[in-house]
VOKOLBA-143986 format. One record per residue: residue number from 1; x, y, z of N, C-alpha, C in turn. Coordinates in steps of 0.001 Angstrom, whole numbers, plus 500000, padded with zeros to 6 digits. Layout:
+------+--------+--------+--------+--------+--------+--------+--------+--------+--------+
: resi :   n_xx :   n_yy :   n_zz :  ca_xx :  ca_yy :  ca_zz :   c_xx :   c_yy :   c_zz :
+------+--------+--------+--------+--------+--------+--------+--------+--------+--------+
:  NUM :      X :      Y :      Z :      X :      Y :      Z :      X :      Y :      Z :
...
+------+--------+--------+--------+--------+--------+--------+--------+--------+--------+
//
This chain:
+------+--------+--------+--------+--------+--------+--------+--------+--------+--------+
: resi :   n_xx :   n_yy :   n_zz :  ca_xx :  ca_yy :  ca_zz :   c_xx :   c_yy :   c_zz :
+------+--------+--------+--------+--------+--------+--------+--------+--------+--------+
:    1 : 927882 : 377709 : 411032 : 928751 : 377811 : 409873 : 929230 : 376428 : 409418 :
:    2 : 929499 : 375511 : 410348 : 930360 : 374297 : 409914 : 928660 : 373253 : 409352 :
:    3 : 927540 : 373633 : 409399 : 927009 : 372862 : 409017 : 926620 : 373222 : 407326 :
:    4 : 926563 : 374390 : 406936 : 926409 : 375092 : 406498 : 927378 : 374542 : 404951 :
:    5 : 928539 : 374386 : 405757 : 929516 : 373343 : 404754 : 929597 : 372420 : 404960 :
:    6 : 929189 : 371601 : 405519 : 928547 : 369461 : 405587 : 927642 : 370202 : 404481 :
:    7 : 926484 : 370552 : 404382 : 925513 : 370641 : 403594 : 925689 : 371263 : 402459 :
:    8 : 926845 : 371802 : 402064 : 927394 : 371985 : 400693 : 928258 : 371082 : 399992 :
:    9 : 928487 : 369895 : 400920 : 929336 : 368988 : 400915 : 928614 : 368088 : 400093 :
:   10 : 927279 : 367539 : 401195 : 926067 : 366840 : 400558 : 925842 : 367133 : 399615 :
:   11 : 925234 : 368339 : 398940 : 924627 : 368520 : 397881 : 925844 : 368003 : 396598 :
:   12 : 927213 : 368626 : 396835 : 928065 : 368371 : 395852 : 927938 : 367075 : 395991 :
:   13 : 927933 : 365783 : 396061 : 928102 : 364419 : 396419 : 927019 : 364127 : 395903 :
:   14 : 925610 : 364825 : 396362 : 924652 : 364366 : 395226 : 924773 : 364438 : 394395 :
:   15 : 924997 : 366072 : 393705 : 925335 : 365854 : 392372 : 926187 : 365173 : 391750 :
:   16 : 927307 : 365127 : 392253 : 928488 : 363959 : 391281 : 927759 : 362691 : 391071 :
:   17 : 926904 : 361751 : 392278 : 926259 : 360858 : 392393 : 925232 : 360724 : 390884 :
:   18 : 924548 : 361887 : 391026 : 923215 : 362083 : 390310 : 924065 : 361438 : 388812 :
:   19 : 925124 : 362341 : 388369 : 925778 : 362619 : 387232 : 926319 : 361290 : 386842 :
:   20 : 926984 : 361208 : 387254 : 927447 : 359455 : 387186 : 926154 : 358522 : 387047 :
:   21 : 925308 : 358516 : 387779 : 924202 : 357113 : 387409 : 923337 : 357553 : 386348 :
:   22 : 923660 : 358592 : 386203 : 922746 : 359298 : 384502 : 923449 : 358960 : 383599 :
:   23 : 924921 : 358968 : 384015 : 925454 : 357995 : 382381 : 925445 : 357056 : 382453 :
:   24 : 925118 : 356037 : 383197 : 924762 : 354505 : 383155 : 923655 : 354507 : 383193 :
:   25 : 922893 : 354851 : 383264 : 920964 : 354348 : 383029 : 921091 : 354308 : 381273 :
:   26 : 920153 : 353088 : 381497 : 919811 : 352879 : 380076 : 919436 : 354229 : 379191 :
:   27 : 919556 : 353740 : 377844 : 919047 : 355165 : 376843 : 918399 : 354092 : 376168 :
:   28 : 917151 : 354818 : 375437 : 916702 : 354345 : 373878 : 917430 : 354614 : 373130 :
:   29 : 918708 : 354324 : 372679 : 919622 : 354604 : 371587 : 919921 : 353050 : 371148 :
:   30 : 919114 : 351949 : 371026 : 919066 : 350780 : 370216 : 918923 : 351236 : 368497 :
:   31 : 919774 : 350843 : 367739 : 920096 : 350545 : 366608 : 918392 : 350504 : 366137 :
:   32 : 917986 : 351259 : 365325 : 917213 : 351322 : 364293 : 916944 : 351046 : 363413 :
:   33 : 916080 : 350369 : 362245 : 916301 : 350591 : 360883 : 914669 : 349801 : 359878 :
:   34 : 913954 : 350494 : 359096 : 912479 : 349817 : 358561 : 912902 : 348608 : 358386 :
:   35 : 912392 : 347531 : 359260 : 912448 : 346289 : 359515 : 911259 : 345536 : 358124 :
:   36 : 910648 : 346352 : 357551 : 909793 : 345945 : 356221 : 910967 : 346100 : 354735 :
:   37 : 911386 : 346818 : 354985 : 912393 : 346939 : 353845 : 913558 : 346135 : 353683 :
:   38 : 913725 : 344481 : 354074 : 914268 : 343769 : 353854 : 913512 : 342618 : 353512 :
:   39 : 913363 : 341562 : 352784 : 912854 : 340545 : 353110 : 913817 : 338870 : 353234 :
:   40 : 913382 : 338586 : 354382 : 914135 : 337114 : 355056 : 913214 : 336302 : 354974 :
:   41 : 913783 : 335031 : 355188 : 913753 : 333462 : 355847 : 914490 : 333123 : 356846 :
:   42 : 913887 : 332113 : 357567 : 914084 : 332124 : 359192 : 914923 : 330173 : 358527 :
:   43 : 915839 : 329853 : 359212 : 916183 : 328619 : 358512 : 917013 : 328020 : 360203 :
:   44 : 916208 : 326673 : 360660 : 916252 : 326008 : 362049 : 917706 : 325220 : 361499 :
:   45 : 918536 : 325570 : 362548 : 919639 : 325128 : 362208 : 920141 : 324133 : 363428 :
:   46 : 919490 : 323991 : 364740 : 919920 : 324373 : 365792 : 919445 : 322707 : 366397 :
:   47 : 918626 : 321760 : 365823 : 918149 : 320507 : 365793 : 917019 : 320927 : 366681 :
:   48 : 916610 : 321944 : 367258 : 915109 : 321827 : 368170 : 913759 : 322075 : 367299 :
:   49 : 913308 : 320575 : 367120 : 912133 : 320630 : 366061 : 911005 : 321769 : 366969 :
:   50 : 910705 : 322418 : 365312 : 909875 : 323547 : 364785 : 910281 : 324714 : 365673 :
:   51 : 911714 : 325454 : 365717 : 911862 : 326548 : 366664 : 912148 : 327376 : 365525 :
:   52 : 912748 : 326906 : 364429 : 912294 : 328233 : 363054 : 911681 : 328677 : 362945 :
:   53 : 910215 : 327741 : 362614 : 908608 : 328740 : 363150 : 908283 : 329350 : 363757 :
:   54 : 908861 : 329335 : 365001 : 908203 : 329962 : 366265 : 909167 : 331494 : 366134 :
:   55 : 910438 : 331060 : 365892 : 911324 : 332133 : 365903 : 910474 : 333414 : 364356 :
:   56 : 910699 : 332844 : 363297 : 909947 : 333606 : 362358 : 908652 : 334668 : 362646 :
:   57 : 907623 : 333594 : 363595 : 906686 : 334013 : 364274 : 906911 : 335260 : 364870 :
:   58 : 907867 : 334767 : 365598 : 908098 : 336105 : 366625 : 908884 : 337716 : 366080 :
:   59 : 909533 : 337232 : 364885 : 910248 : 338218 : 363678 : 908882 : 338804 : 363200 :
:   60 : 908073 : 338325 : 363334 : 906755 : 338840 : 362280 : 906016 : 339697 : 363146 :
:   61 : 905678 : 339361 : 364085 : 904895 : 340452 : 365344 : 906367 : 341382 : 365852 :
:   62 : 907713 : 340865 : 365462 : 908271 : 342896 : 365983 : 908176 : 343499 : 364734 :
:   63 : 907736 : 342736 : 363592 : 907345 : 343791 : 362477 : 908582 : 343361 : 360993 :
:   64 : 909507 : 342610 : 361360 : 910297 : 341901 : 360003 : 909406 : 341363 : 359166 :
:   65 : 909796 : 341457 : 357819 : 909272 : 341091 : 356761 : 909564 : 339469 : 356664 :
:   66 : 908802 : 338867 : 356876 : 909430 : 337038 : 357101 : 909243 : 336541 : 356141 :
:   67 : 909562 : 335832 : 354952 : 908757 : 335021 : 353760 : 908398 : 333696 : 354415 :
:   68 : 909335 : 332995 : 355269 : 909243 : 331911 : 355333 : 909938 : 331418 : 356353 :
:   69 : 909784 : 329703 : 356705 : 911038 : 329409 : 357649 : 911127 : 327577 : 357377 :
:   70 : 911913 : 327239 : 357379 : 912522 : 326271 : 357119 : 913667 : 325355 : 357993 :
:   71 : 914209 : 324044 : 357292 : 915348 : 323474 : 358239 : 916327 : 323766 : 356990 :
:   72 : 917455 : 323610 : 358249 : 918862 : 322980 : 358027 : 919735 : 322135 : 357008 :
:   73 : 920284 : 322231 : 356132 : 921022 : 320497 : 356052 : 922076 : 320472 : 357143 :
:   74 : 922505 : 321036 : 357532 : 923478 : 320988 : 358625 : 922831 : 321837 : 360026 :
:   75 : 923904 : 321665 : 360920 : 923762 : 322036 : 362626 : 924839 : 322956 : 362474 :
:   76 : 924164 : 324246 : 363018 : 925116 : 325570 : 363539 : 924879 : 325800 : 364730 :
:   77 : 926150 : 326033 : 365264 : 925954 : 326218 : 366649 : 926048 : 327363 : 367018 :
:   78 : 926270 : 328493 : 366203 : 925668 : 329696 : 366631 : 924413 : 330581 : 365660 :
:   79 : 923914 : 331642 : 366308 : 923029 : 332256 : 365187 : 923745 : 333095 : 364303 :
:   80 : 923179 : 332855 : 363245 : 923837 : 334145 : 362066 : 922829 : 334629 : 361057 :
:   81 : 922944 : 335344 : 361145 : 922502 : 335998 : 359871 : 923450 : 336127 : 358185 :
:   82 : 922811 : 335732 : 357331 : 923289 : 335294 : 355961 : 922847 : 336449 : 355037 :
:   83 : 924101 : 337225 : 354612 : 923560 : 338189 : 353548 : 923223 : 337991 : 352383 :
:   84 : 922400 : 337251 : 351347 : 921986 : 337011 : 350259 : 922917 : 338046 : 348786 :
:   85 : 922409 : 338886 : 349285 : 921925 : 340076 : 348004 : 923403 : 341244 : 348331 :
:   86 : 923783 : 341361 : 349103 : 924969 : 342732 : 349191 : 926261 : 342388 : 349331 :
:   87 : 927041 : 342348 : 348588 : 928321 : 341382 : 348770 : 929675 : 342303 : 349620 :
:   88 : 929035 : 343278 : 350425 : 929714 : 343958 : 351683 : 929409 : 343494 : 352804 :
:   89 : 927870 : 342743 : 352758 : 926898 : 342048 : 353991 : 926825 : 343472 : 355310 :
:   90 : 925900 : 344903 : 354117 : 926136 : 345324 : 355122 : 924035 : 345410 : 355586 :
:   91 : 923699 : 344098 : 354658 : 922405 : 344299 : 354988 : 922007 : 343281 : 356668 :
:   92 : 923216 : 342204 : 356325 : 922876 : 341474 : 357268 : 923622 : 342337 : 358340 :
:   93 : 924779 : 342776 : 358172 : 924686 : 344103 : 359727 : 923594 : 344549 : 359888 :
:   94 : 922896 : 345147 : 359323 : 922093 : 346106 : 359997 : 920847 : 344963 : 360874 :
:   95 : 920500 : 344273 : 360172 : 919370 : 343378 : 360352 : 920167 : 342651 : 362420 :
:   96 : 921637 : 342248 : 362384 : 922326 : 341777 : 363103 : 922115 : 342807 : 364335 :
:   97 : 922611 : 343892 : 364030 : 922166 : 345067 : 364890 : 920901 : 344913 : 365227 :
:   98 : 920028 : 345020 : 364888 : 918621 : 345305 : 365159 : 918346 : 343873 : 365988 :
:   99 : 918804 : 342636 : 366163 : 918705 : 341974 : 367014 : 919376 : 341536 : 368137 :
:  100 : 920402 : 342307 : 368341 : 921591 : 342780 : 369112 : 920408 : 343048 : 371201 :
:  101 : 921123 : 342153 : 371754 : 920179 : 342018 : 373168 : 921125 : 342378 : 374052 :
:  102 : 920896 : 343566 : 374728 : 921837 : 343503 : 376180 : 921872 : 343579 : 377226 :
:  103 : 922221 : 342919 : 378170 : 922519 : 342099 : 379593 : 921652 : 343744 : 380161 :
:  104 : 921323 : 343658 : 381443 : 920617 : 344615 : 382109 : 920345 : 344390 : 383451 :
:  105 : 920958 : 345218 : 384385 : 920711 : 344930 : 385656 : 920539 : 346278 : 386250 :
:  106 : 919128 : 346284 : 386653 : 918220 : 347422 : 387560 : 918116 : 348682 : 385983 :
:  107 : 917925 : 348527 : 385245 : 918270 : 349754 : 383840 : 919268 : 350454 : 383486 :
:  108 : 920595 : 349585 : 384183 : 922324 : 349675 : 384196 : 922561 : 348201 : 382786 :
:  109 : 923307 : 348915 : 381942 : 923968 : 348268 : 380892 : 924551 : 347350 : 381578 :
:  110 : 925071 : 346275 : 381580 : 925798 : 345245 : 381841 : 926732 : 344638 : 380913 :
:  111 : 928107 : 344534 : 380460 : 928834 : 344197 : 379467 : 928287 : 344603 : 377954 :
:  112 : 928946 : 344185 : 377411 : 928791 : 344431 : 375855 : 927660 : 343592 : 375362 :
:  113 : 926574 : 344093 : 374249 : 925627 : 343786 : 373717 : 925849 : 342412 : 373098 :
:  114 : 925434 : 341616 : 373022 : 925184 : 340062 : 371881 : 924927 : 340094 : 370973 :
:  115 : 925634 : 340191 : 369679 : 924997 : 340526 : 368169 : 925248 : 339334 : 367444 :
:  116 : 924251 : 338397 : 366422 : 924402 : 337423 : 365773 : 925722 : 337610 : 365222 :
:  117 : 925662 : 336545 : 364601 : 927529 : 336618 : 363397 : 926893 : 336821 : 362198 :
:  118 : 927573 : 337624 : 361014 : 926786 : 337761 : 359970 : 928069 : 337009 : 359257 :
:  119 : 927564 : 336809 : 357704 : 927776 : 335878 : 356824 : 927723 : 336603 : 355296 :
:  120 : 928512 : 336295 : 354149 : 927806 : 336383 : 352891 : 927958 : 335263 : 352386 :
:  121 : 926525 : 335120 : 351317 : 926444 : 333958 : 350471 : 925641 : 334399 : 349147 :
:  122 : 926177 : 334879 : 348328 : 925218 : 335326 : 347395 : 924515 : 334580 : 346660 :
:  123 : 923892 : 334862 : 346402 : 922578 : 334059 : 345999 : 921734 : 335123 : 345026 :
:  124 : 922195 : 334996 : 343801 : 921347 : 336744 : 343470 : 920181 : 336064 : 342326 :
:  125 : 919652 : 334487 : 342777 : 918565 : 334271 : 342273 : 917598 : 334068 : 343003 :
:  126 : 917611 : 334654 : 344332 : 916682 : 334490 : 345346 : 915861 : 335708 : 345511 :
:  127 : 914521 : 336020 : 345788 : 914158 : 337159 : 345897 : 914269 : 337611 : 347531 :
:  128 : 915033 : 336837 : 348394 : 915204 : 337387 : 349454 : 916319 : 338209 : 350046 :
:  129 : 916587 : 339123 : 350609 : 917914 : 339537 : 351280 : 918941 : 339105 : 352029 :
:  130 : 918508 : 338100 : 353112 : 918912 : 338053 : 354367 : 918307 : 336209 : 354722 :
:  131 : 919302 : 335673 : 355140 : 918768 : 334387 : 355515 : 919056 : 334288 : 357300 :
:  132 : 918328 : 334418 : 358161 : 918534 : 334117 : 358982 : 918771 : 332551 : 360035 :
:  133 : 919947 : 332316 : 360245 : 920671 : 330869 : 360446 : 920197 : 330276 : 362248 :
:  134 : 918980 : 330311 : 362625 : 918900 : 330206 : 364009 : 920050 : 328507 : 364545 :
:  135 : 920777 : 329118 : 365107 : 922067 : 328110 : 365841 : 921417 : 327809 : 367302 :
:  136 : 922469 : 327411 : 367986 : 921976 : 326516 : 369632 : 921924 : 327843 : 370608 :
:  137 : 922166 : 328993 : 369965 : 922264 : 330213 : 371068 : 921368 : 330601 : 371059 :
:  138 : 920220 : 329833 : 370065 : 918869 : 331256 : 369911 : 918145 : 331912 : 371159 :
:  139 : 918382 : 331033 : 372025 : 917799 : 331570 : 373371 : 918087 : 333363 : 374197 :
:  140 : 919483 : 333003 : 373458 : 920307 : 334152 : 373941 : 919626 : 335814 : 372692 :
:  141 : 918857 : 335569 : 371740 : 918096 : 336560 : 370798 : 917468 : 336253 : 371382 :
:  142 : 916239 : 335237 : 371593 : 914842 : 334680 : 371624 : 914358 : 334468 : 372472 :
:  143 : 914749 : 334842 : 373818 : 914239 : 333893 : 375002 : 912879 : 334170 : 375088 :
:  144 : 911771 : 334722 : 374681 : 910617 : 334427 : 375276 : 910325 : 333066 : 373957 :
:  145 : 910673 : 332218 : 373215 : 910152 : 331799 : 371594 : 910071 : 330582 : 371892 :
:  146 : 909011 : 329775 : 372332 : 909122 : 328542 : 372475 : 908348 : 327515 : 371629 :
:  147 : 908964 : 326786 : 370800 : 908594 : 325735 : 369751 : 907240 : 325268 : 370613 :
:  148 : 905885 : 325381 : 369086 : 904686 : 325100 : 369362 : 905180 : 323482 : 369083 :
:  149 : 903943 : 322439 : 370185 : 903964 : 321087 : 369385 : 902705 : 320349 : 368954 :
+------+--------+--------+--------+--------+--------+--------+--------+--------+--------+
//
């Protein structure tokens, strides 16, 4: 009899166990949205010659619409994204979201996600949406992106 309840004991303990690490395992519930239905420029802000390119590059194989990529007149020291065209900037949210990276240890969330800083600058003679501002953090979006020489 007394084992009978150890082993109802166990099982309850698994389950609470089970239940609990099922709400911390990762989900596919990353922010969504047709990554063709915007169009950007990638703009090196960050002084590491040609990492705009490479970064653009790498916007283009997850499937962003890239026109182009370019430098700086100035040094930002973080990344942002620049809303062109929506003067709520809720295009550069979404775009911000969609590059949003988070910490991960064993397929356990780890702190809060990293999302660029977004920006407005209108510009409503540009045919682009979204200017993307790569700063000194790009590593922290980009880490596999390493400037061709």
């Amino acid at each position: 009899m007394k084992a009978v309840w150890w082993l109802l004991l166990v099982l309850l303990l698994l389950a609470v166990a089970g239940s609990v690490a099922r709400r911390f395992m990762a989900r596919n519930d990353d922010f969504q949205f047709d990554r063709k239905s915007v169009r950007m420029e990638v703009v090196n802000a960050c002084g590491v010659p040609r990492i705009g390119r490479a970064v653009a590059d790498n916007l283009q194989m997850r499937g962003y619409d890239v026109y182009g990529a370019g430098n700086a007149t100035k040094h930002w020291g973080r990344t942002t994204v620049v809303d062109l065209r929506d003067p709520s900037g809720r295009t550069a949210g979404r775009v911000a979201r969609s590059l949003a990276v988070t910490r991960r240890w064993w397929r356990v969330r780890v702190g809060r996600p990293a999302i660029p800083d977004t920006t407005v600058e209108i510009d409503s003679s540009r045919y682009l949406e979204v200017r993307l501002v790569v700063g000194d953090d790009y590593r922290r979006f980009f880490p596999g992106v390493v400037p061709l020489y």
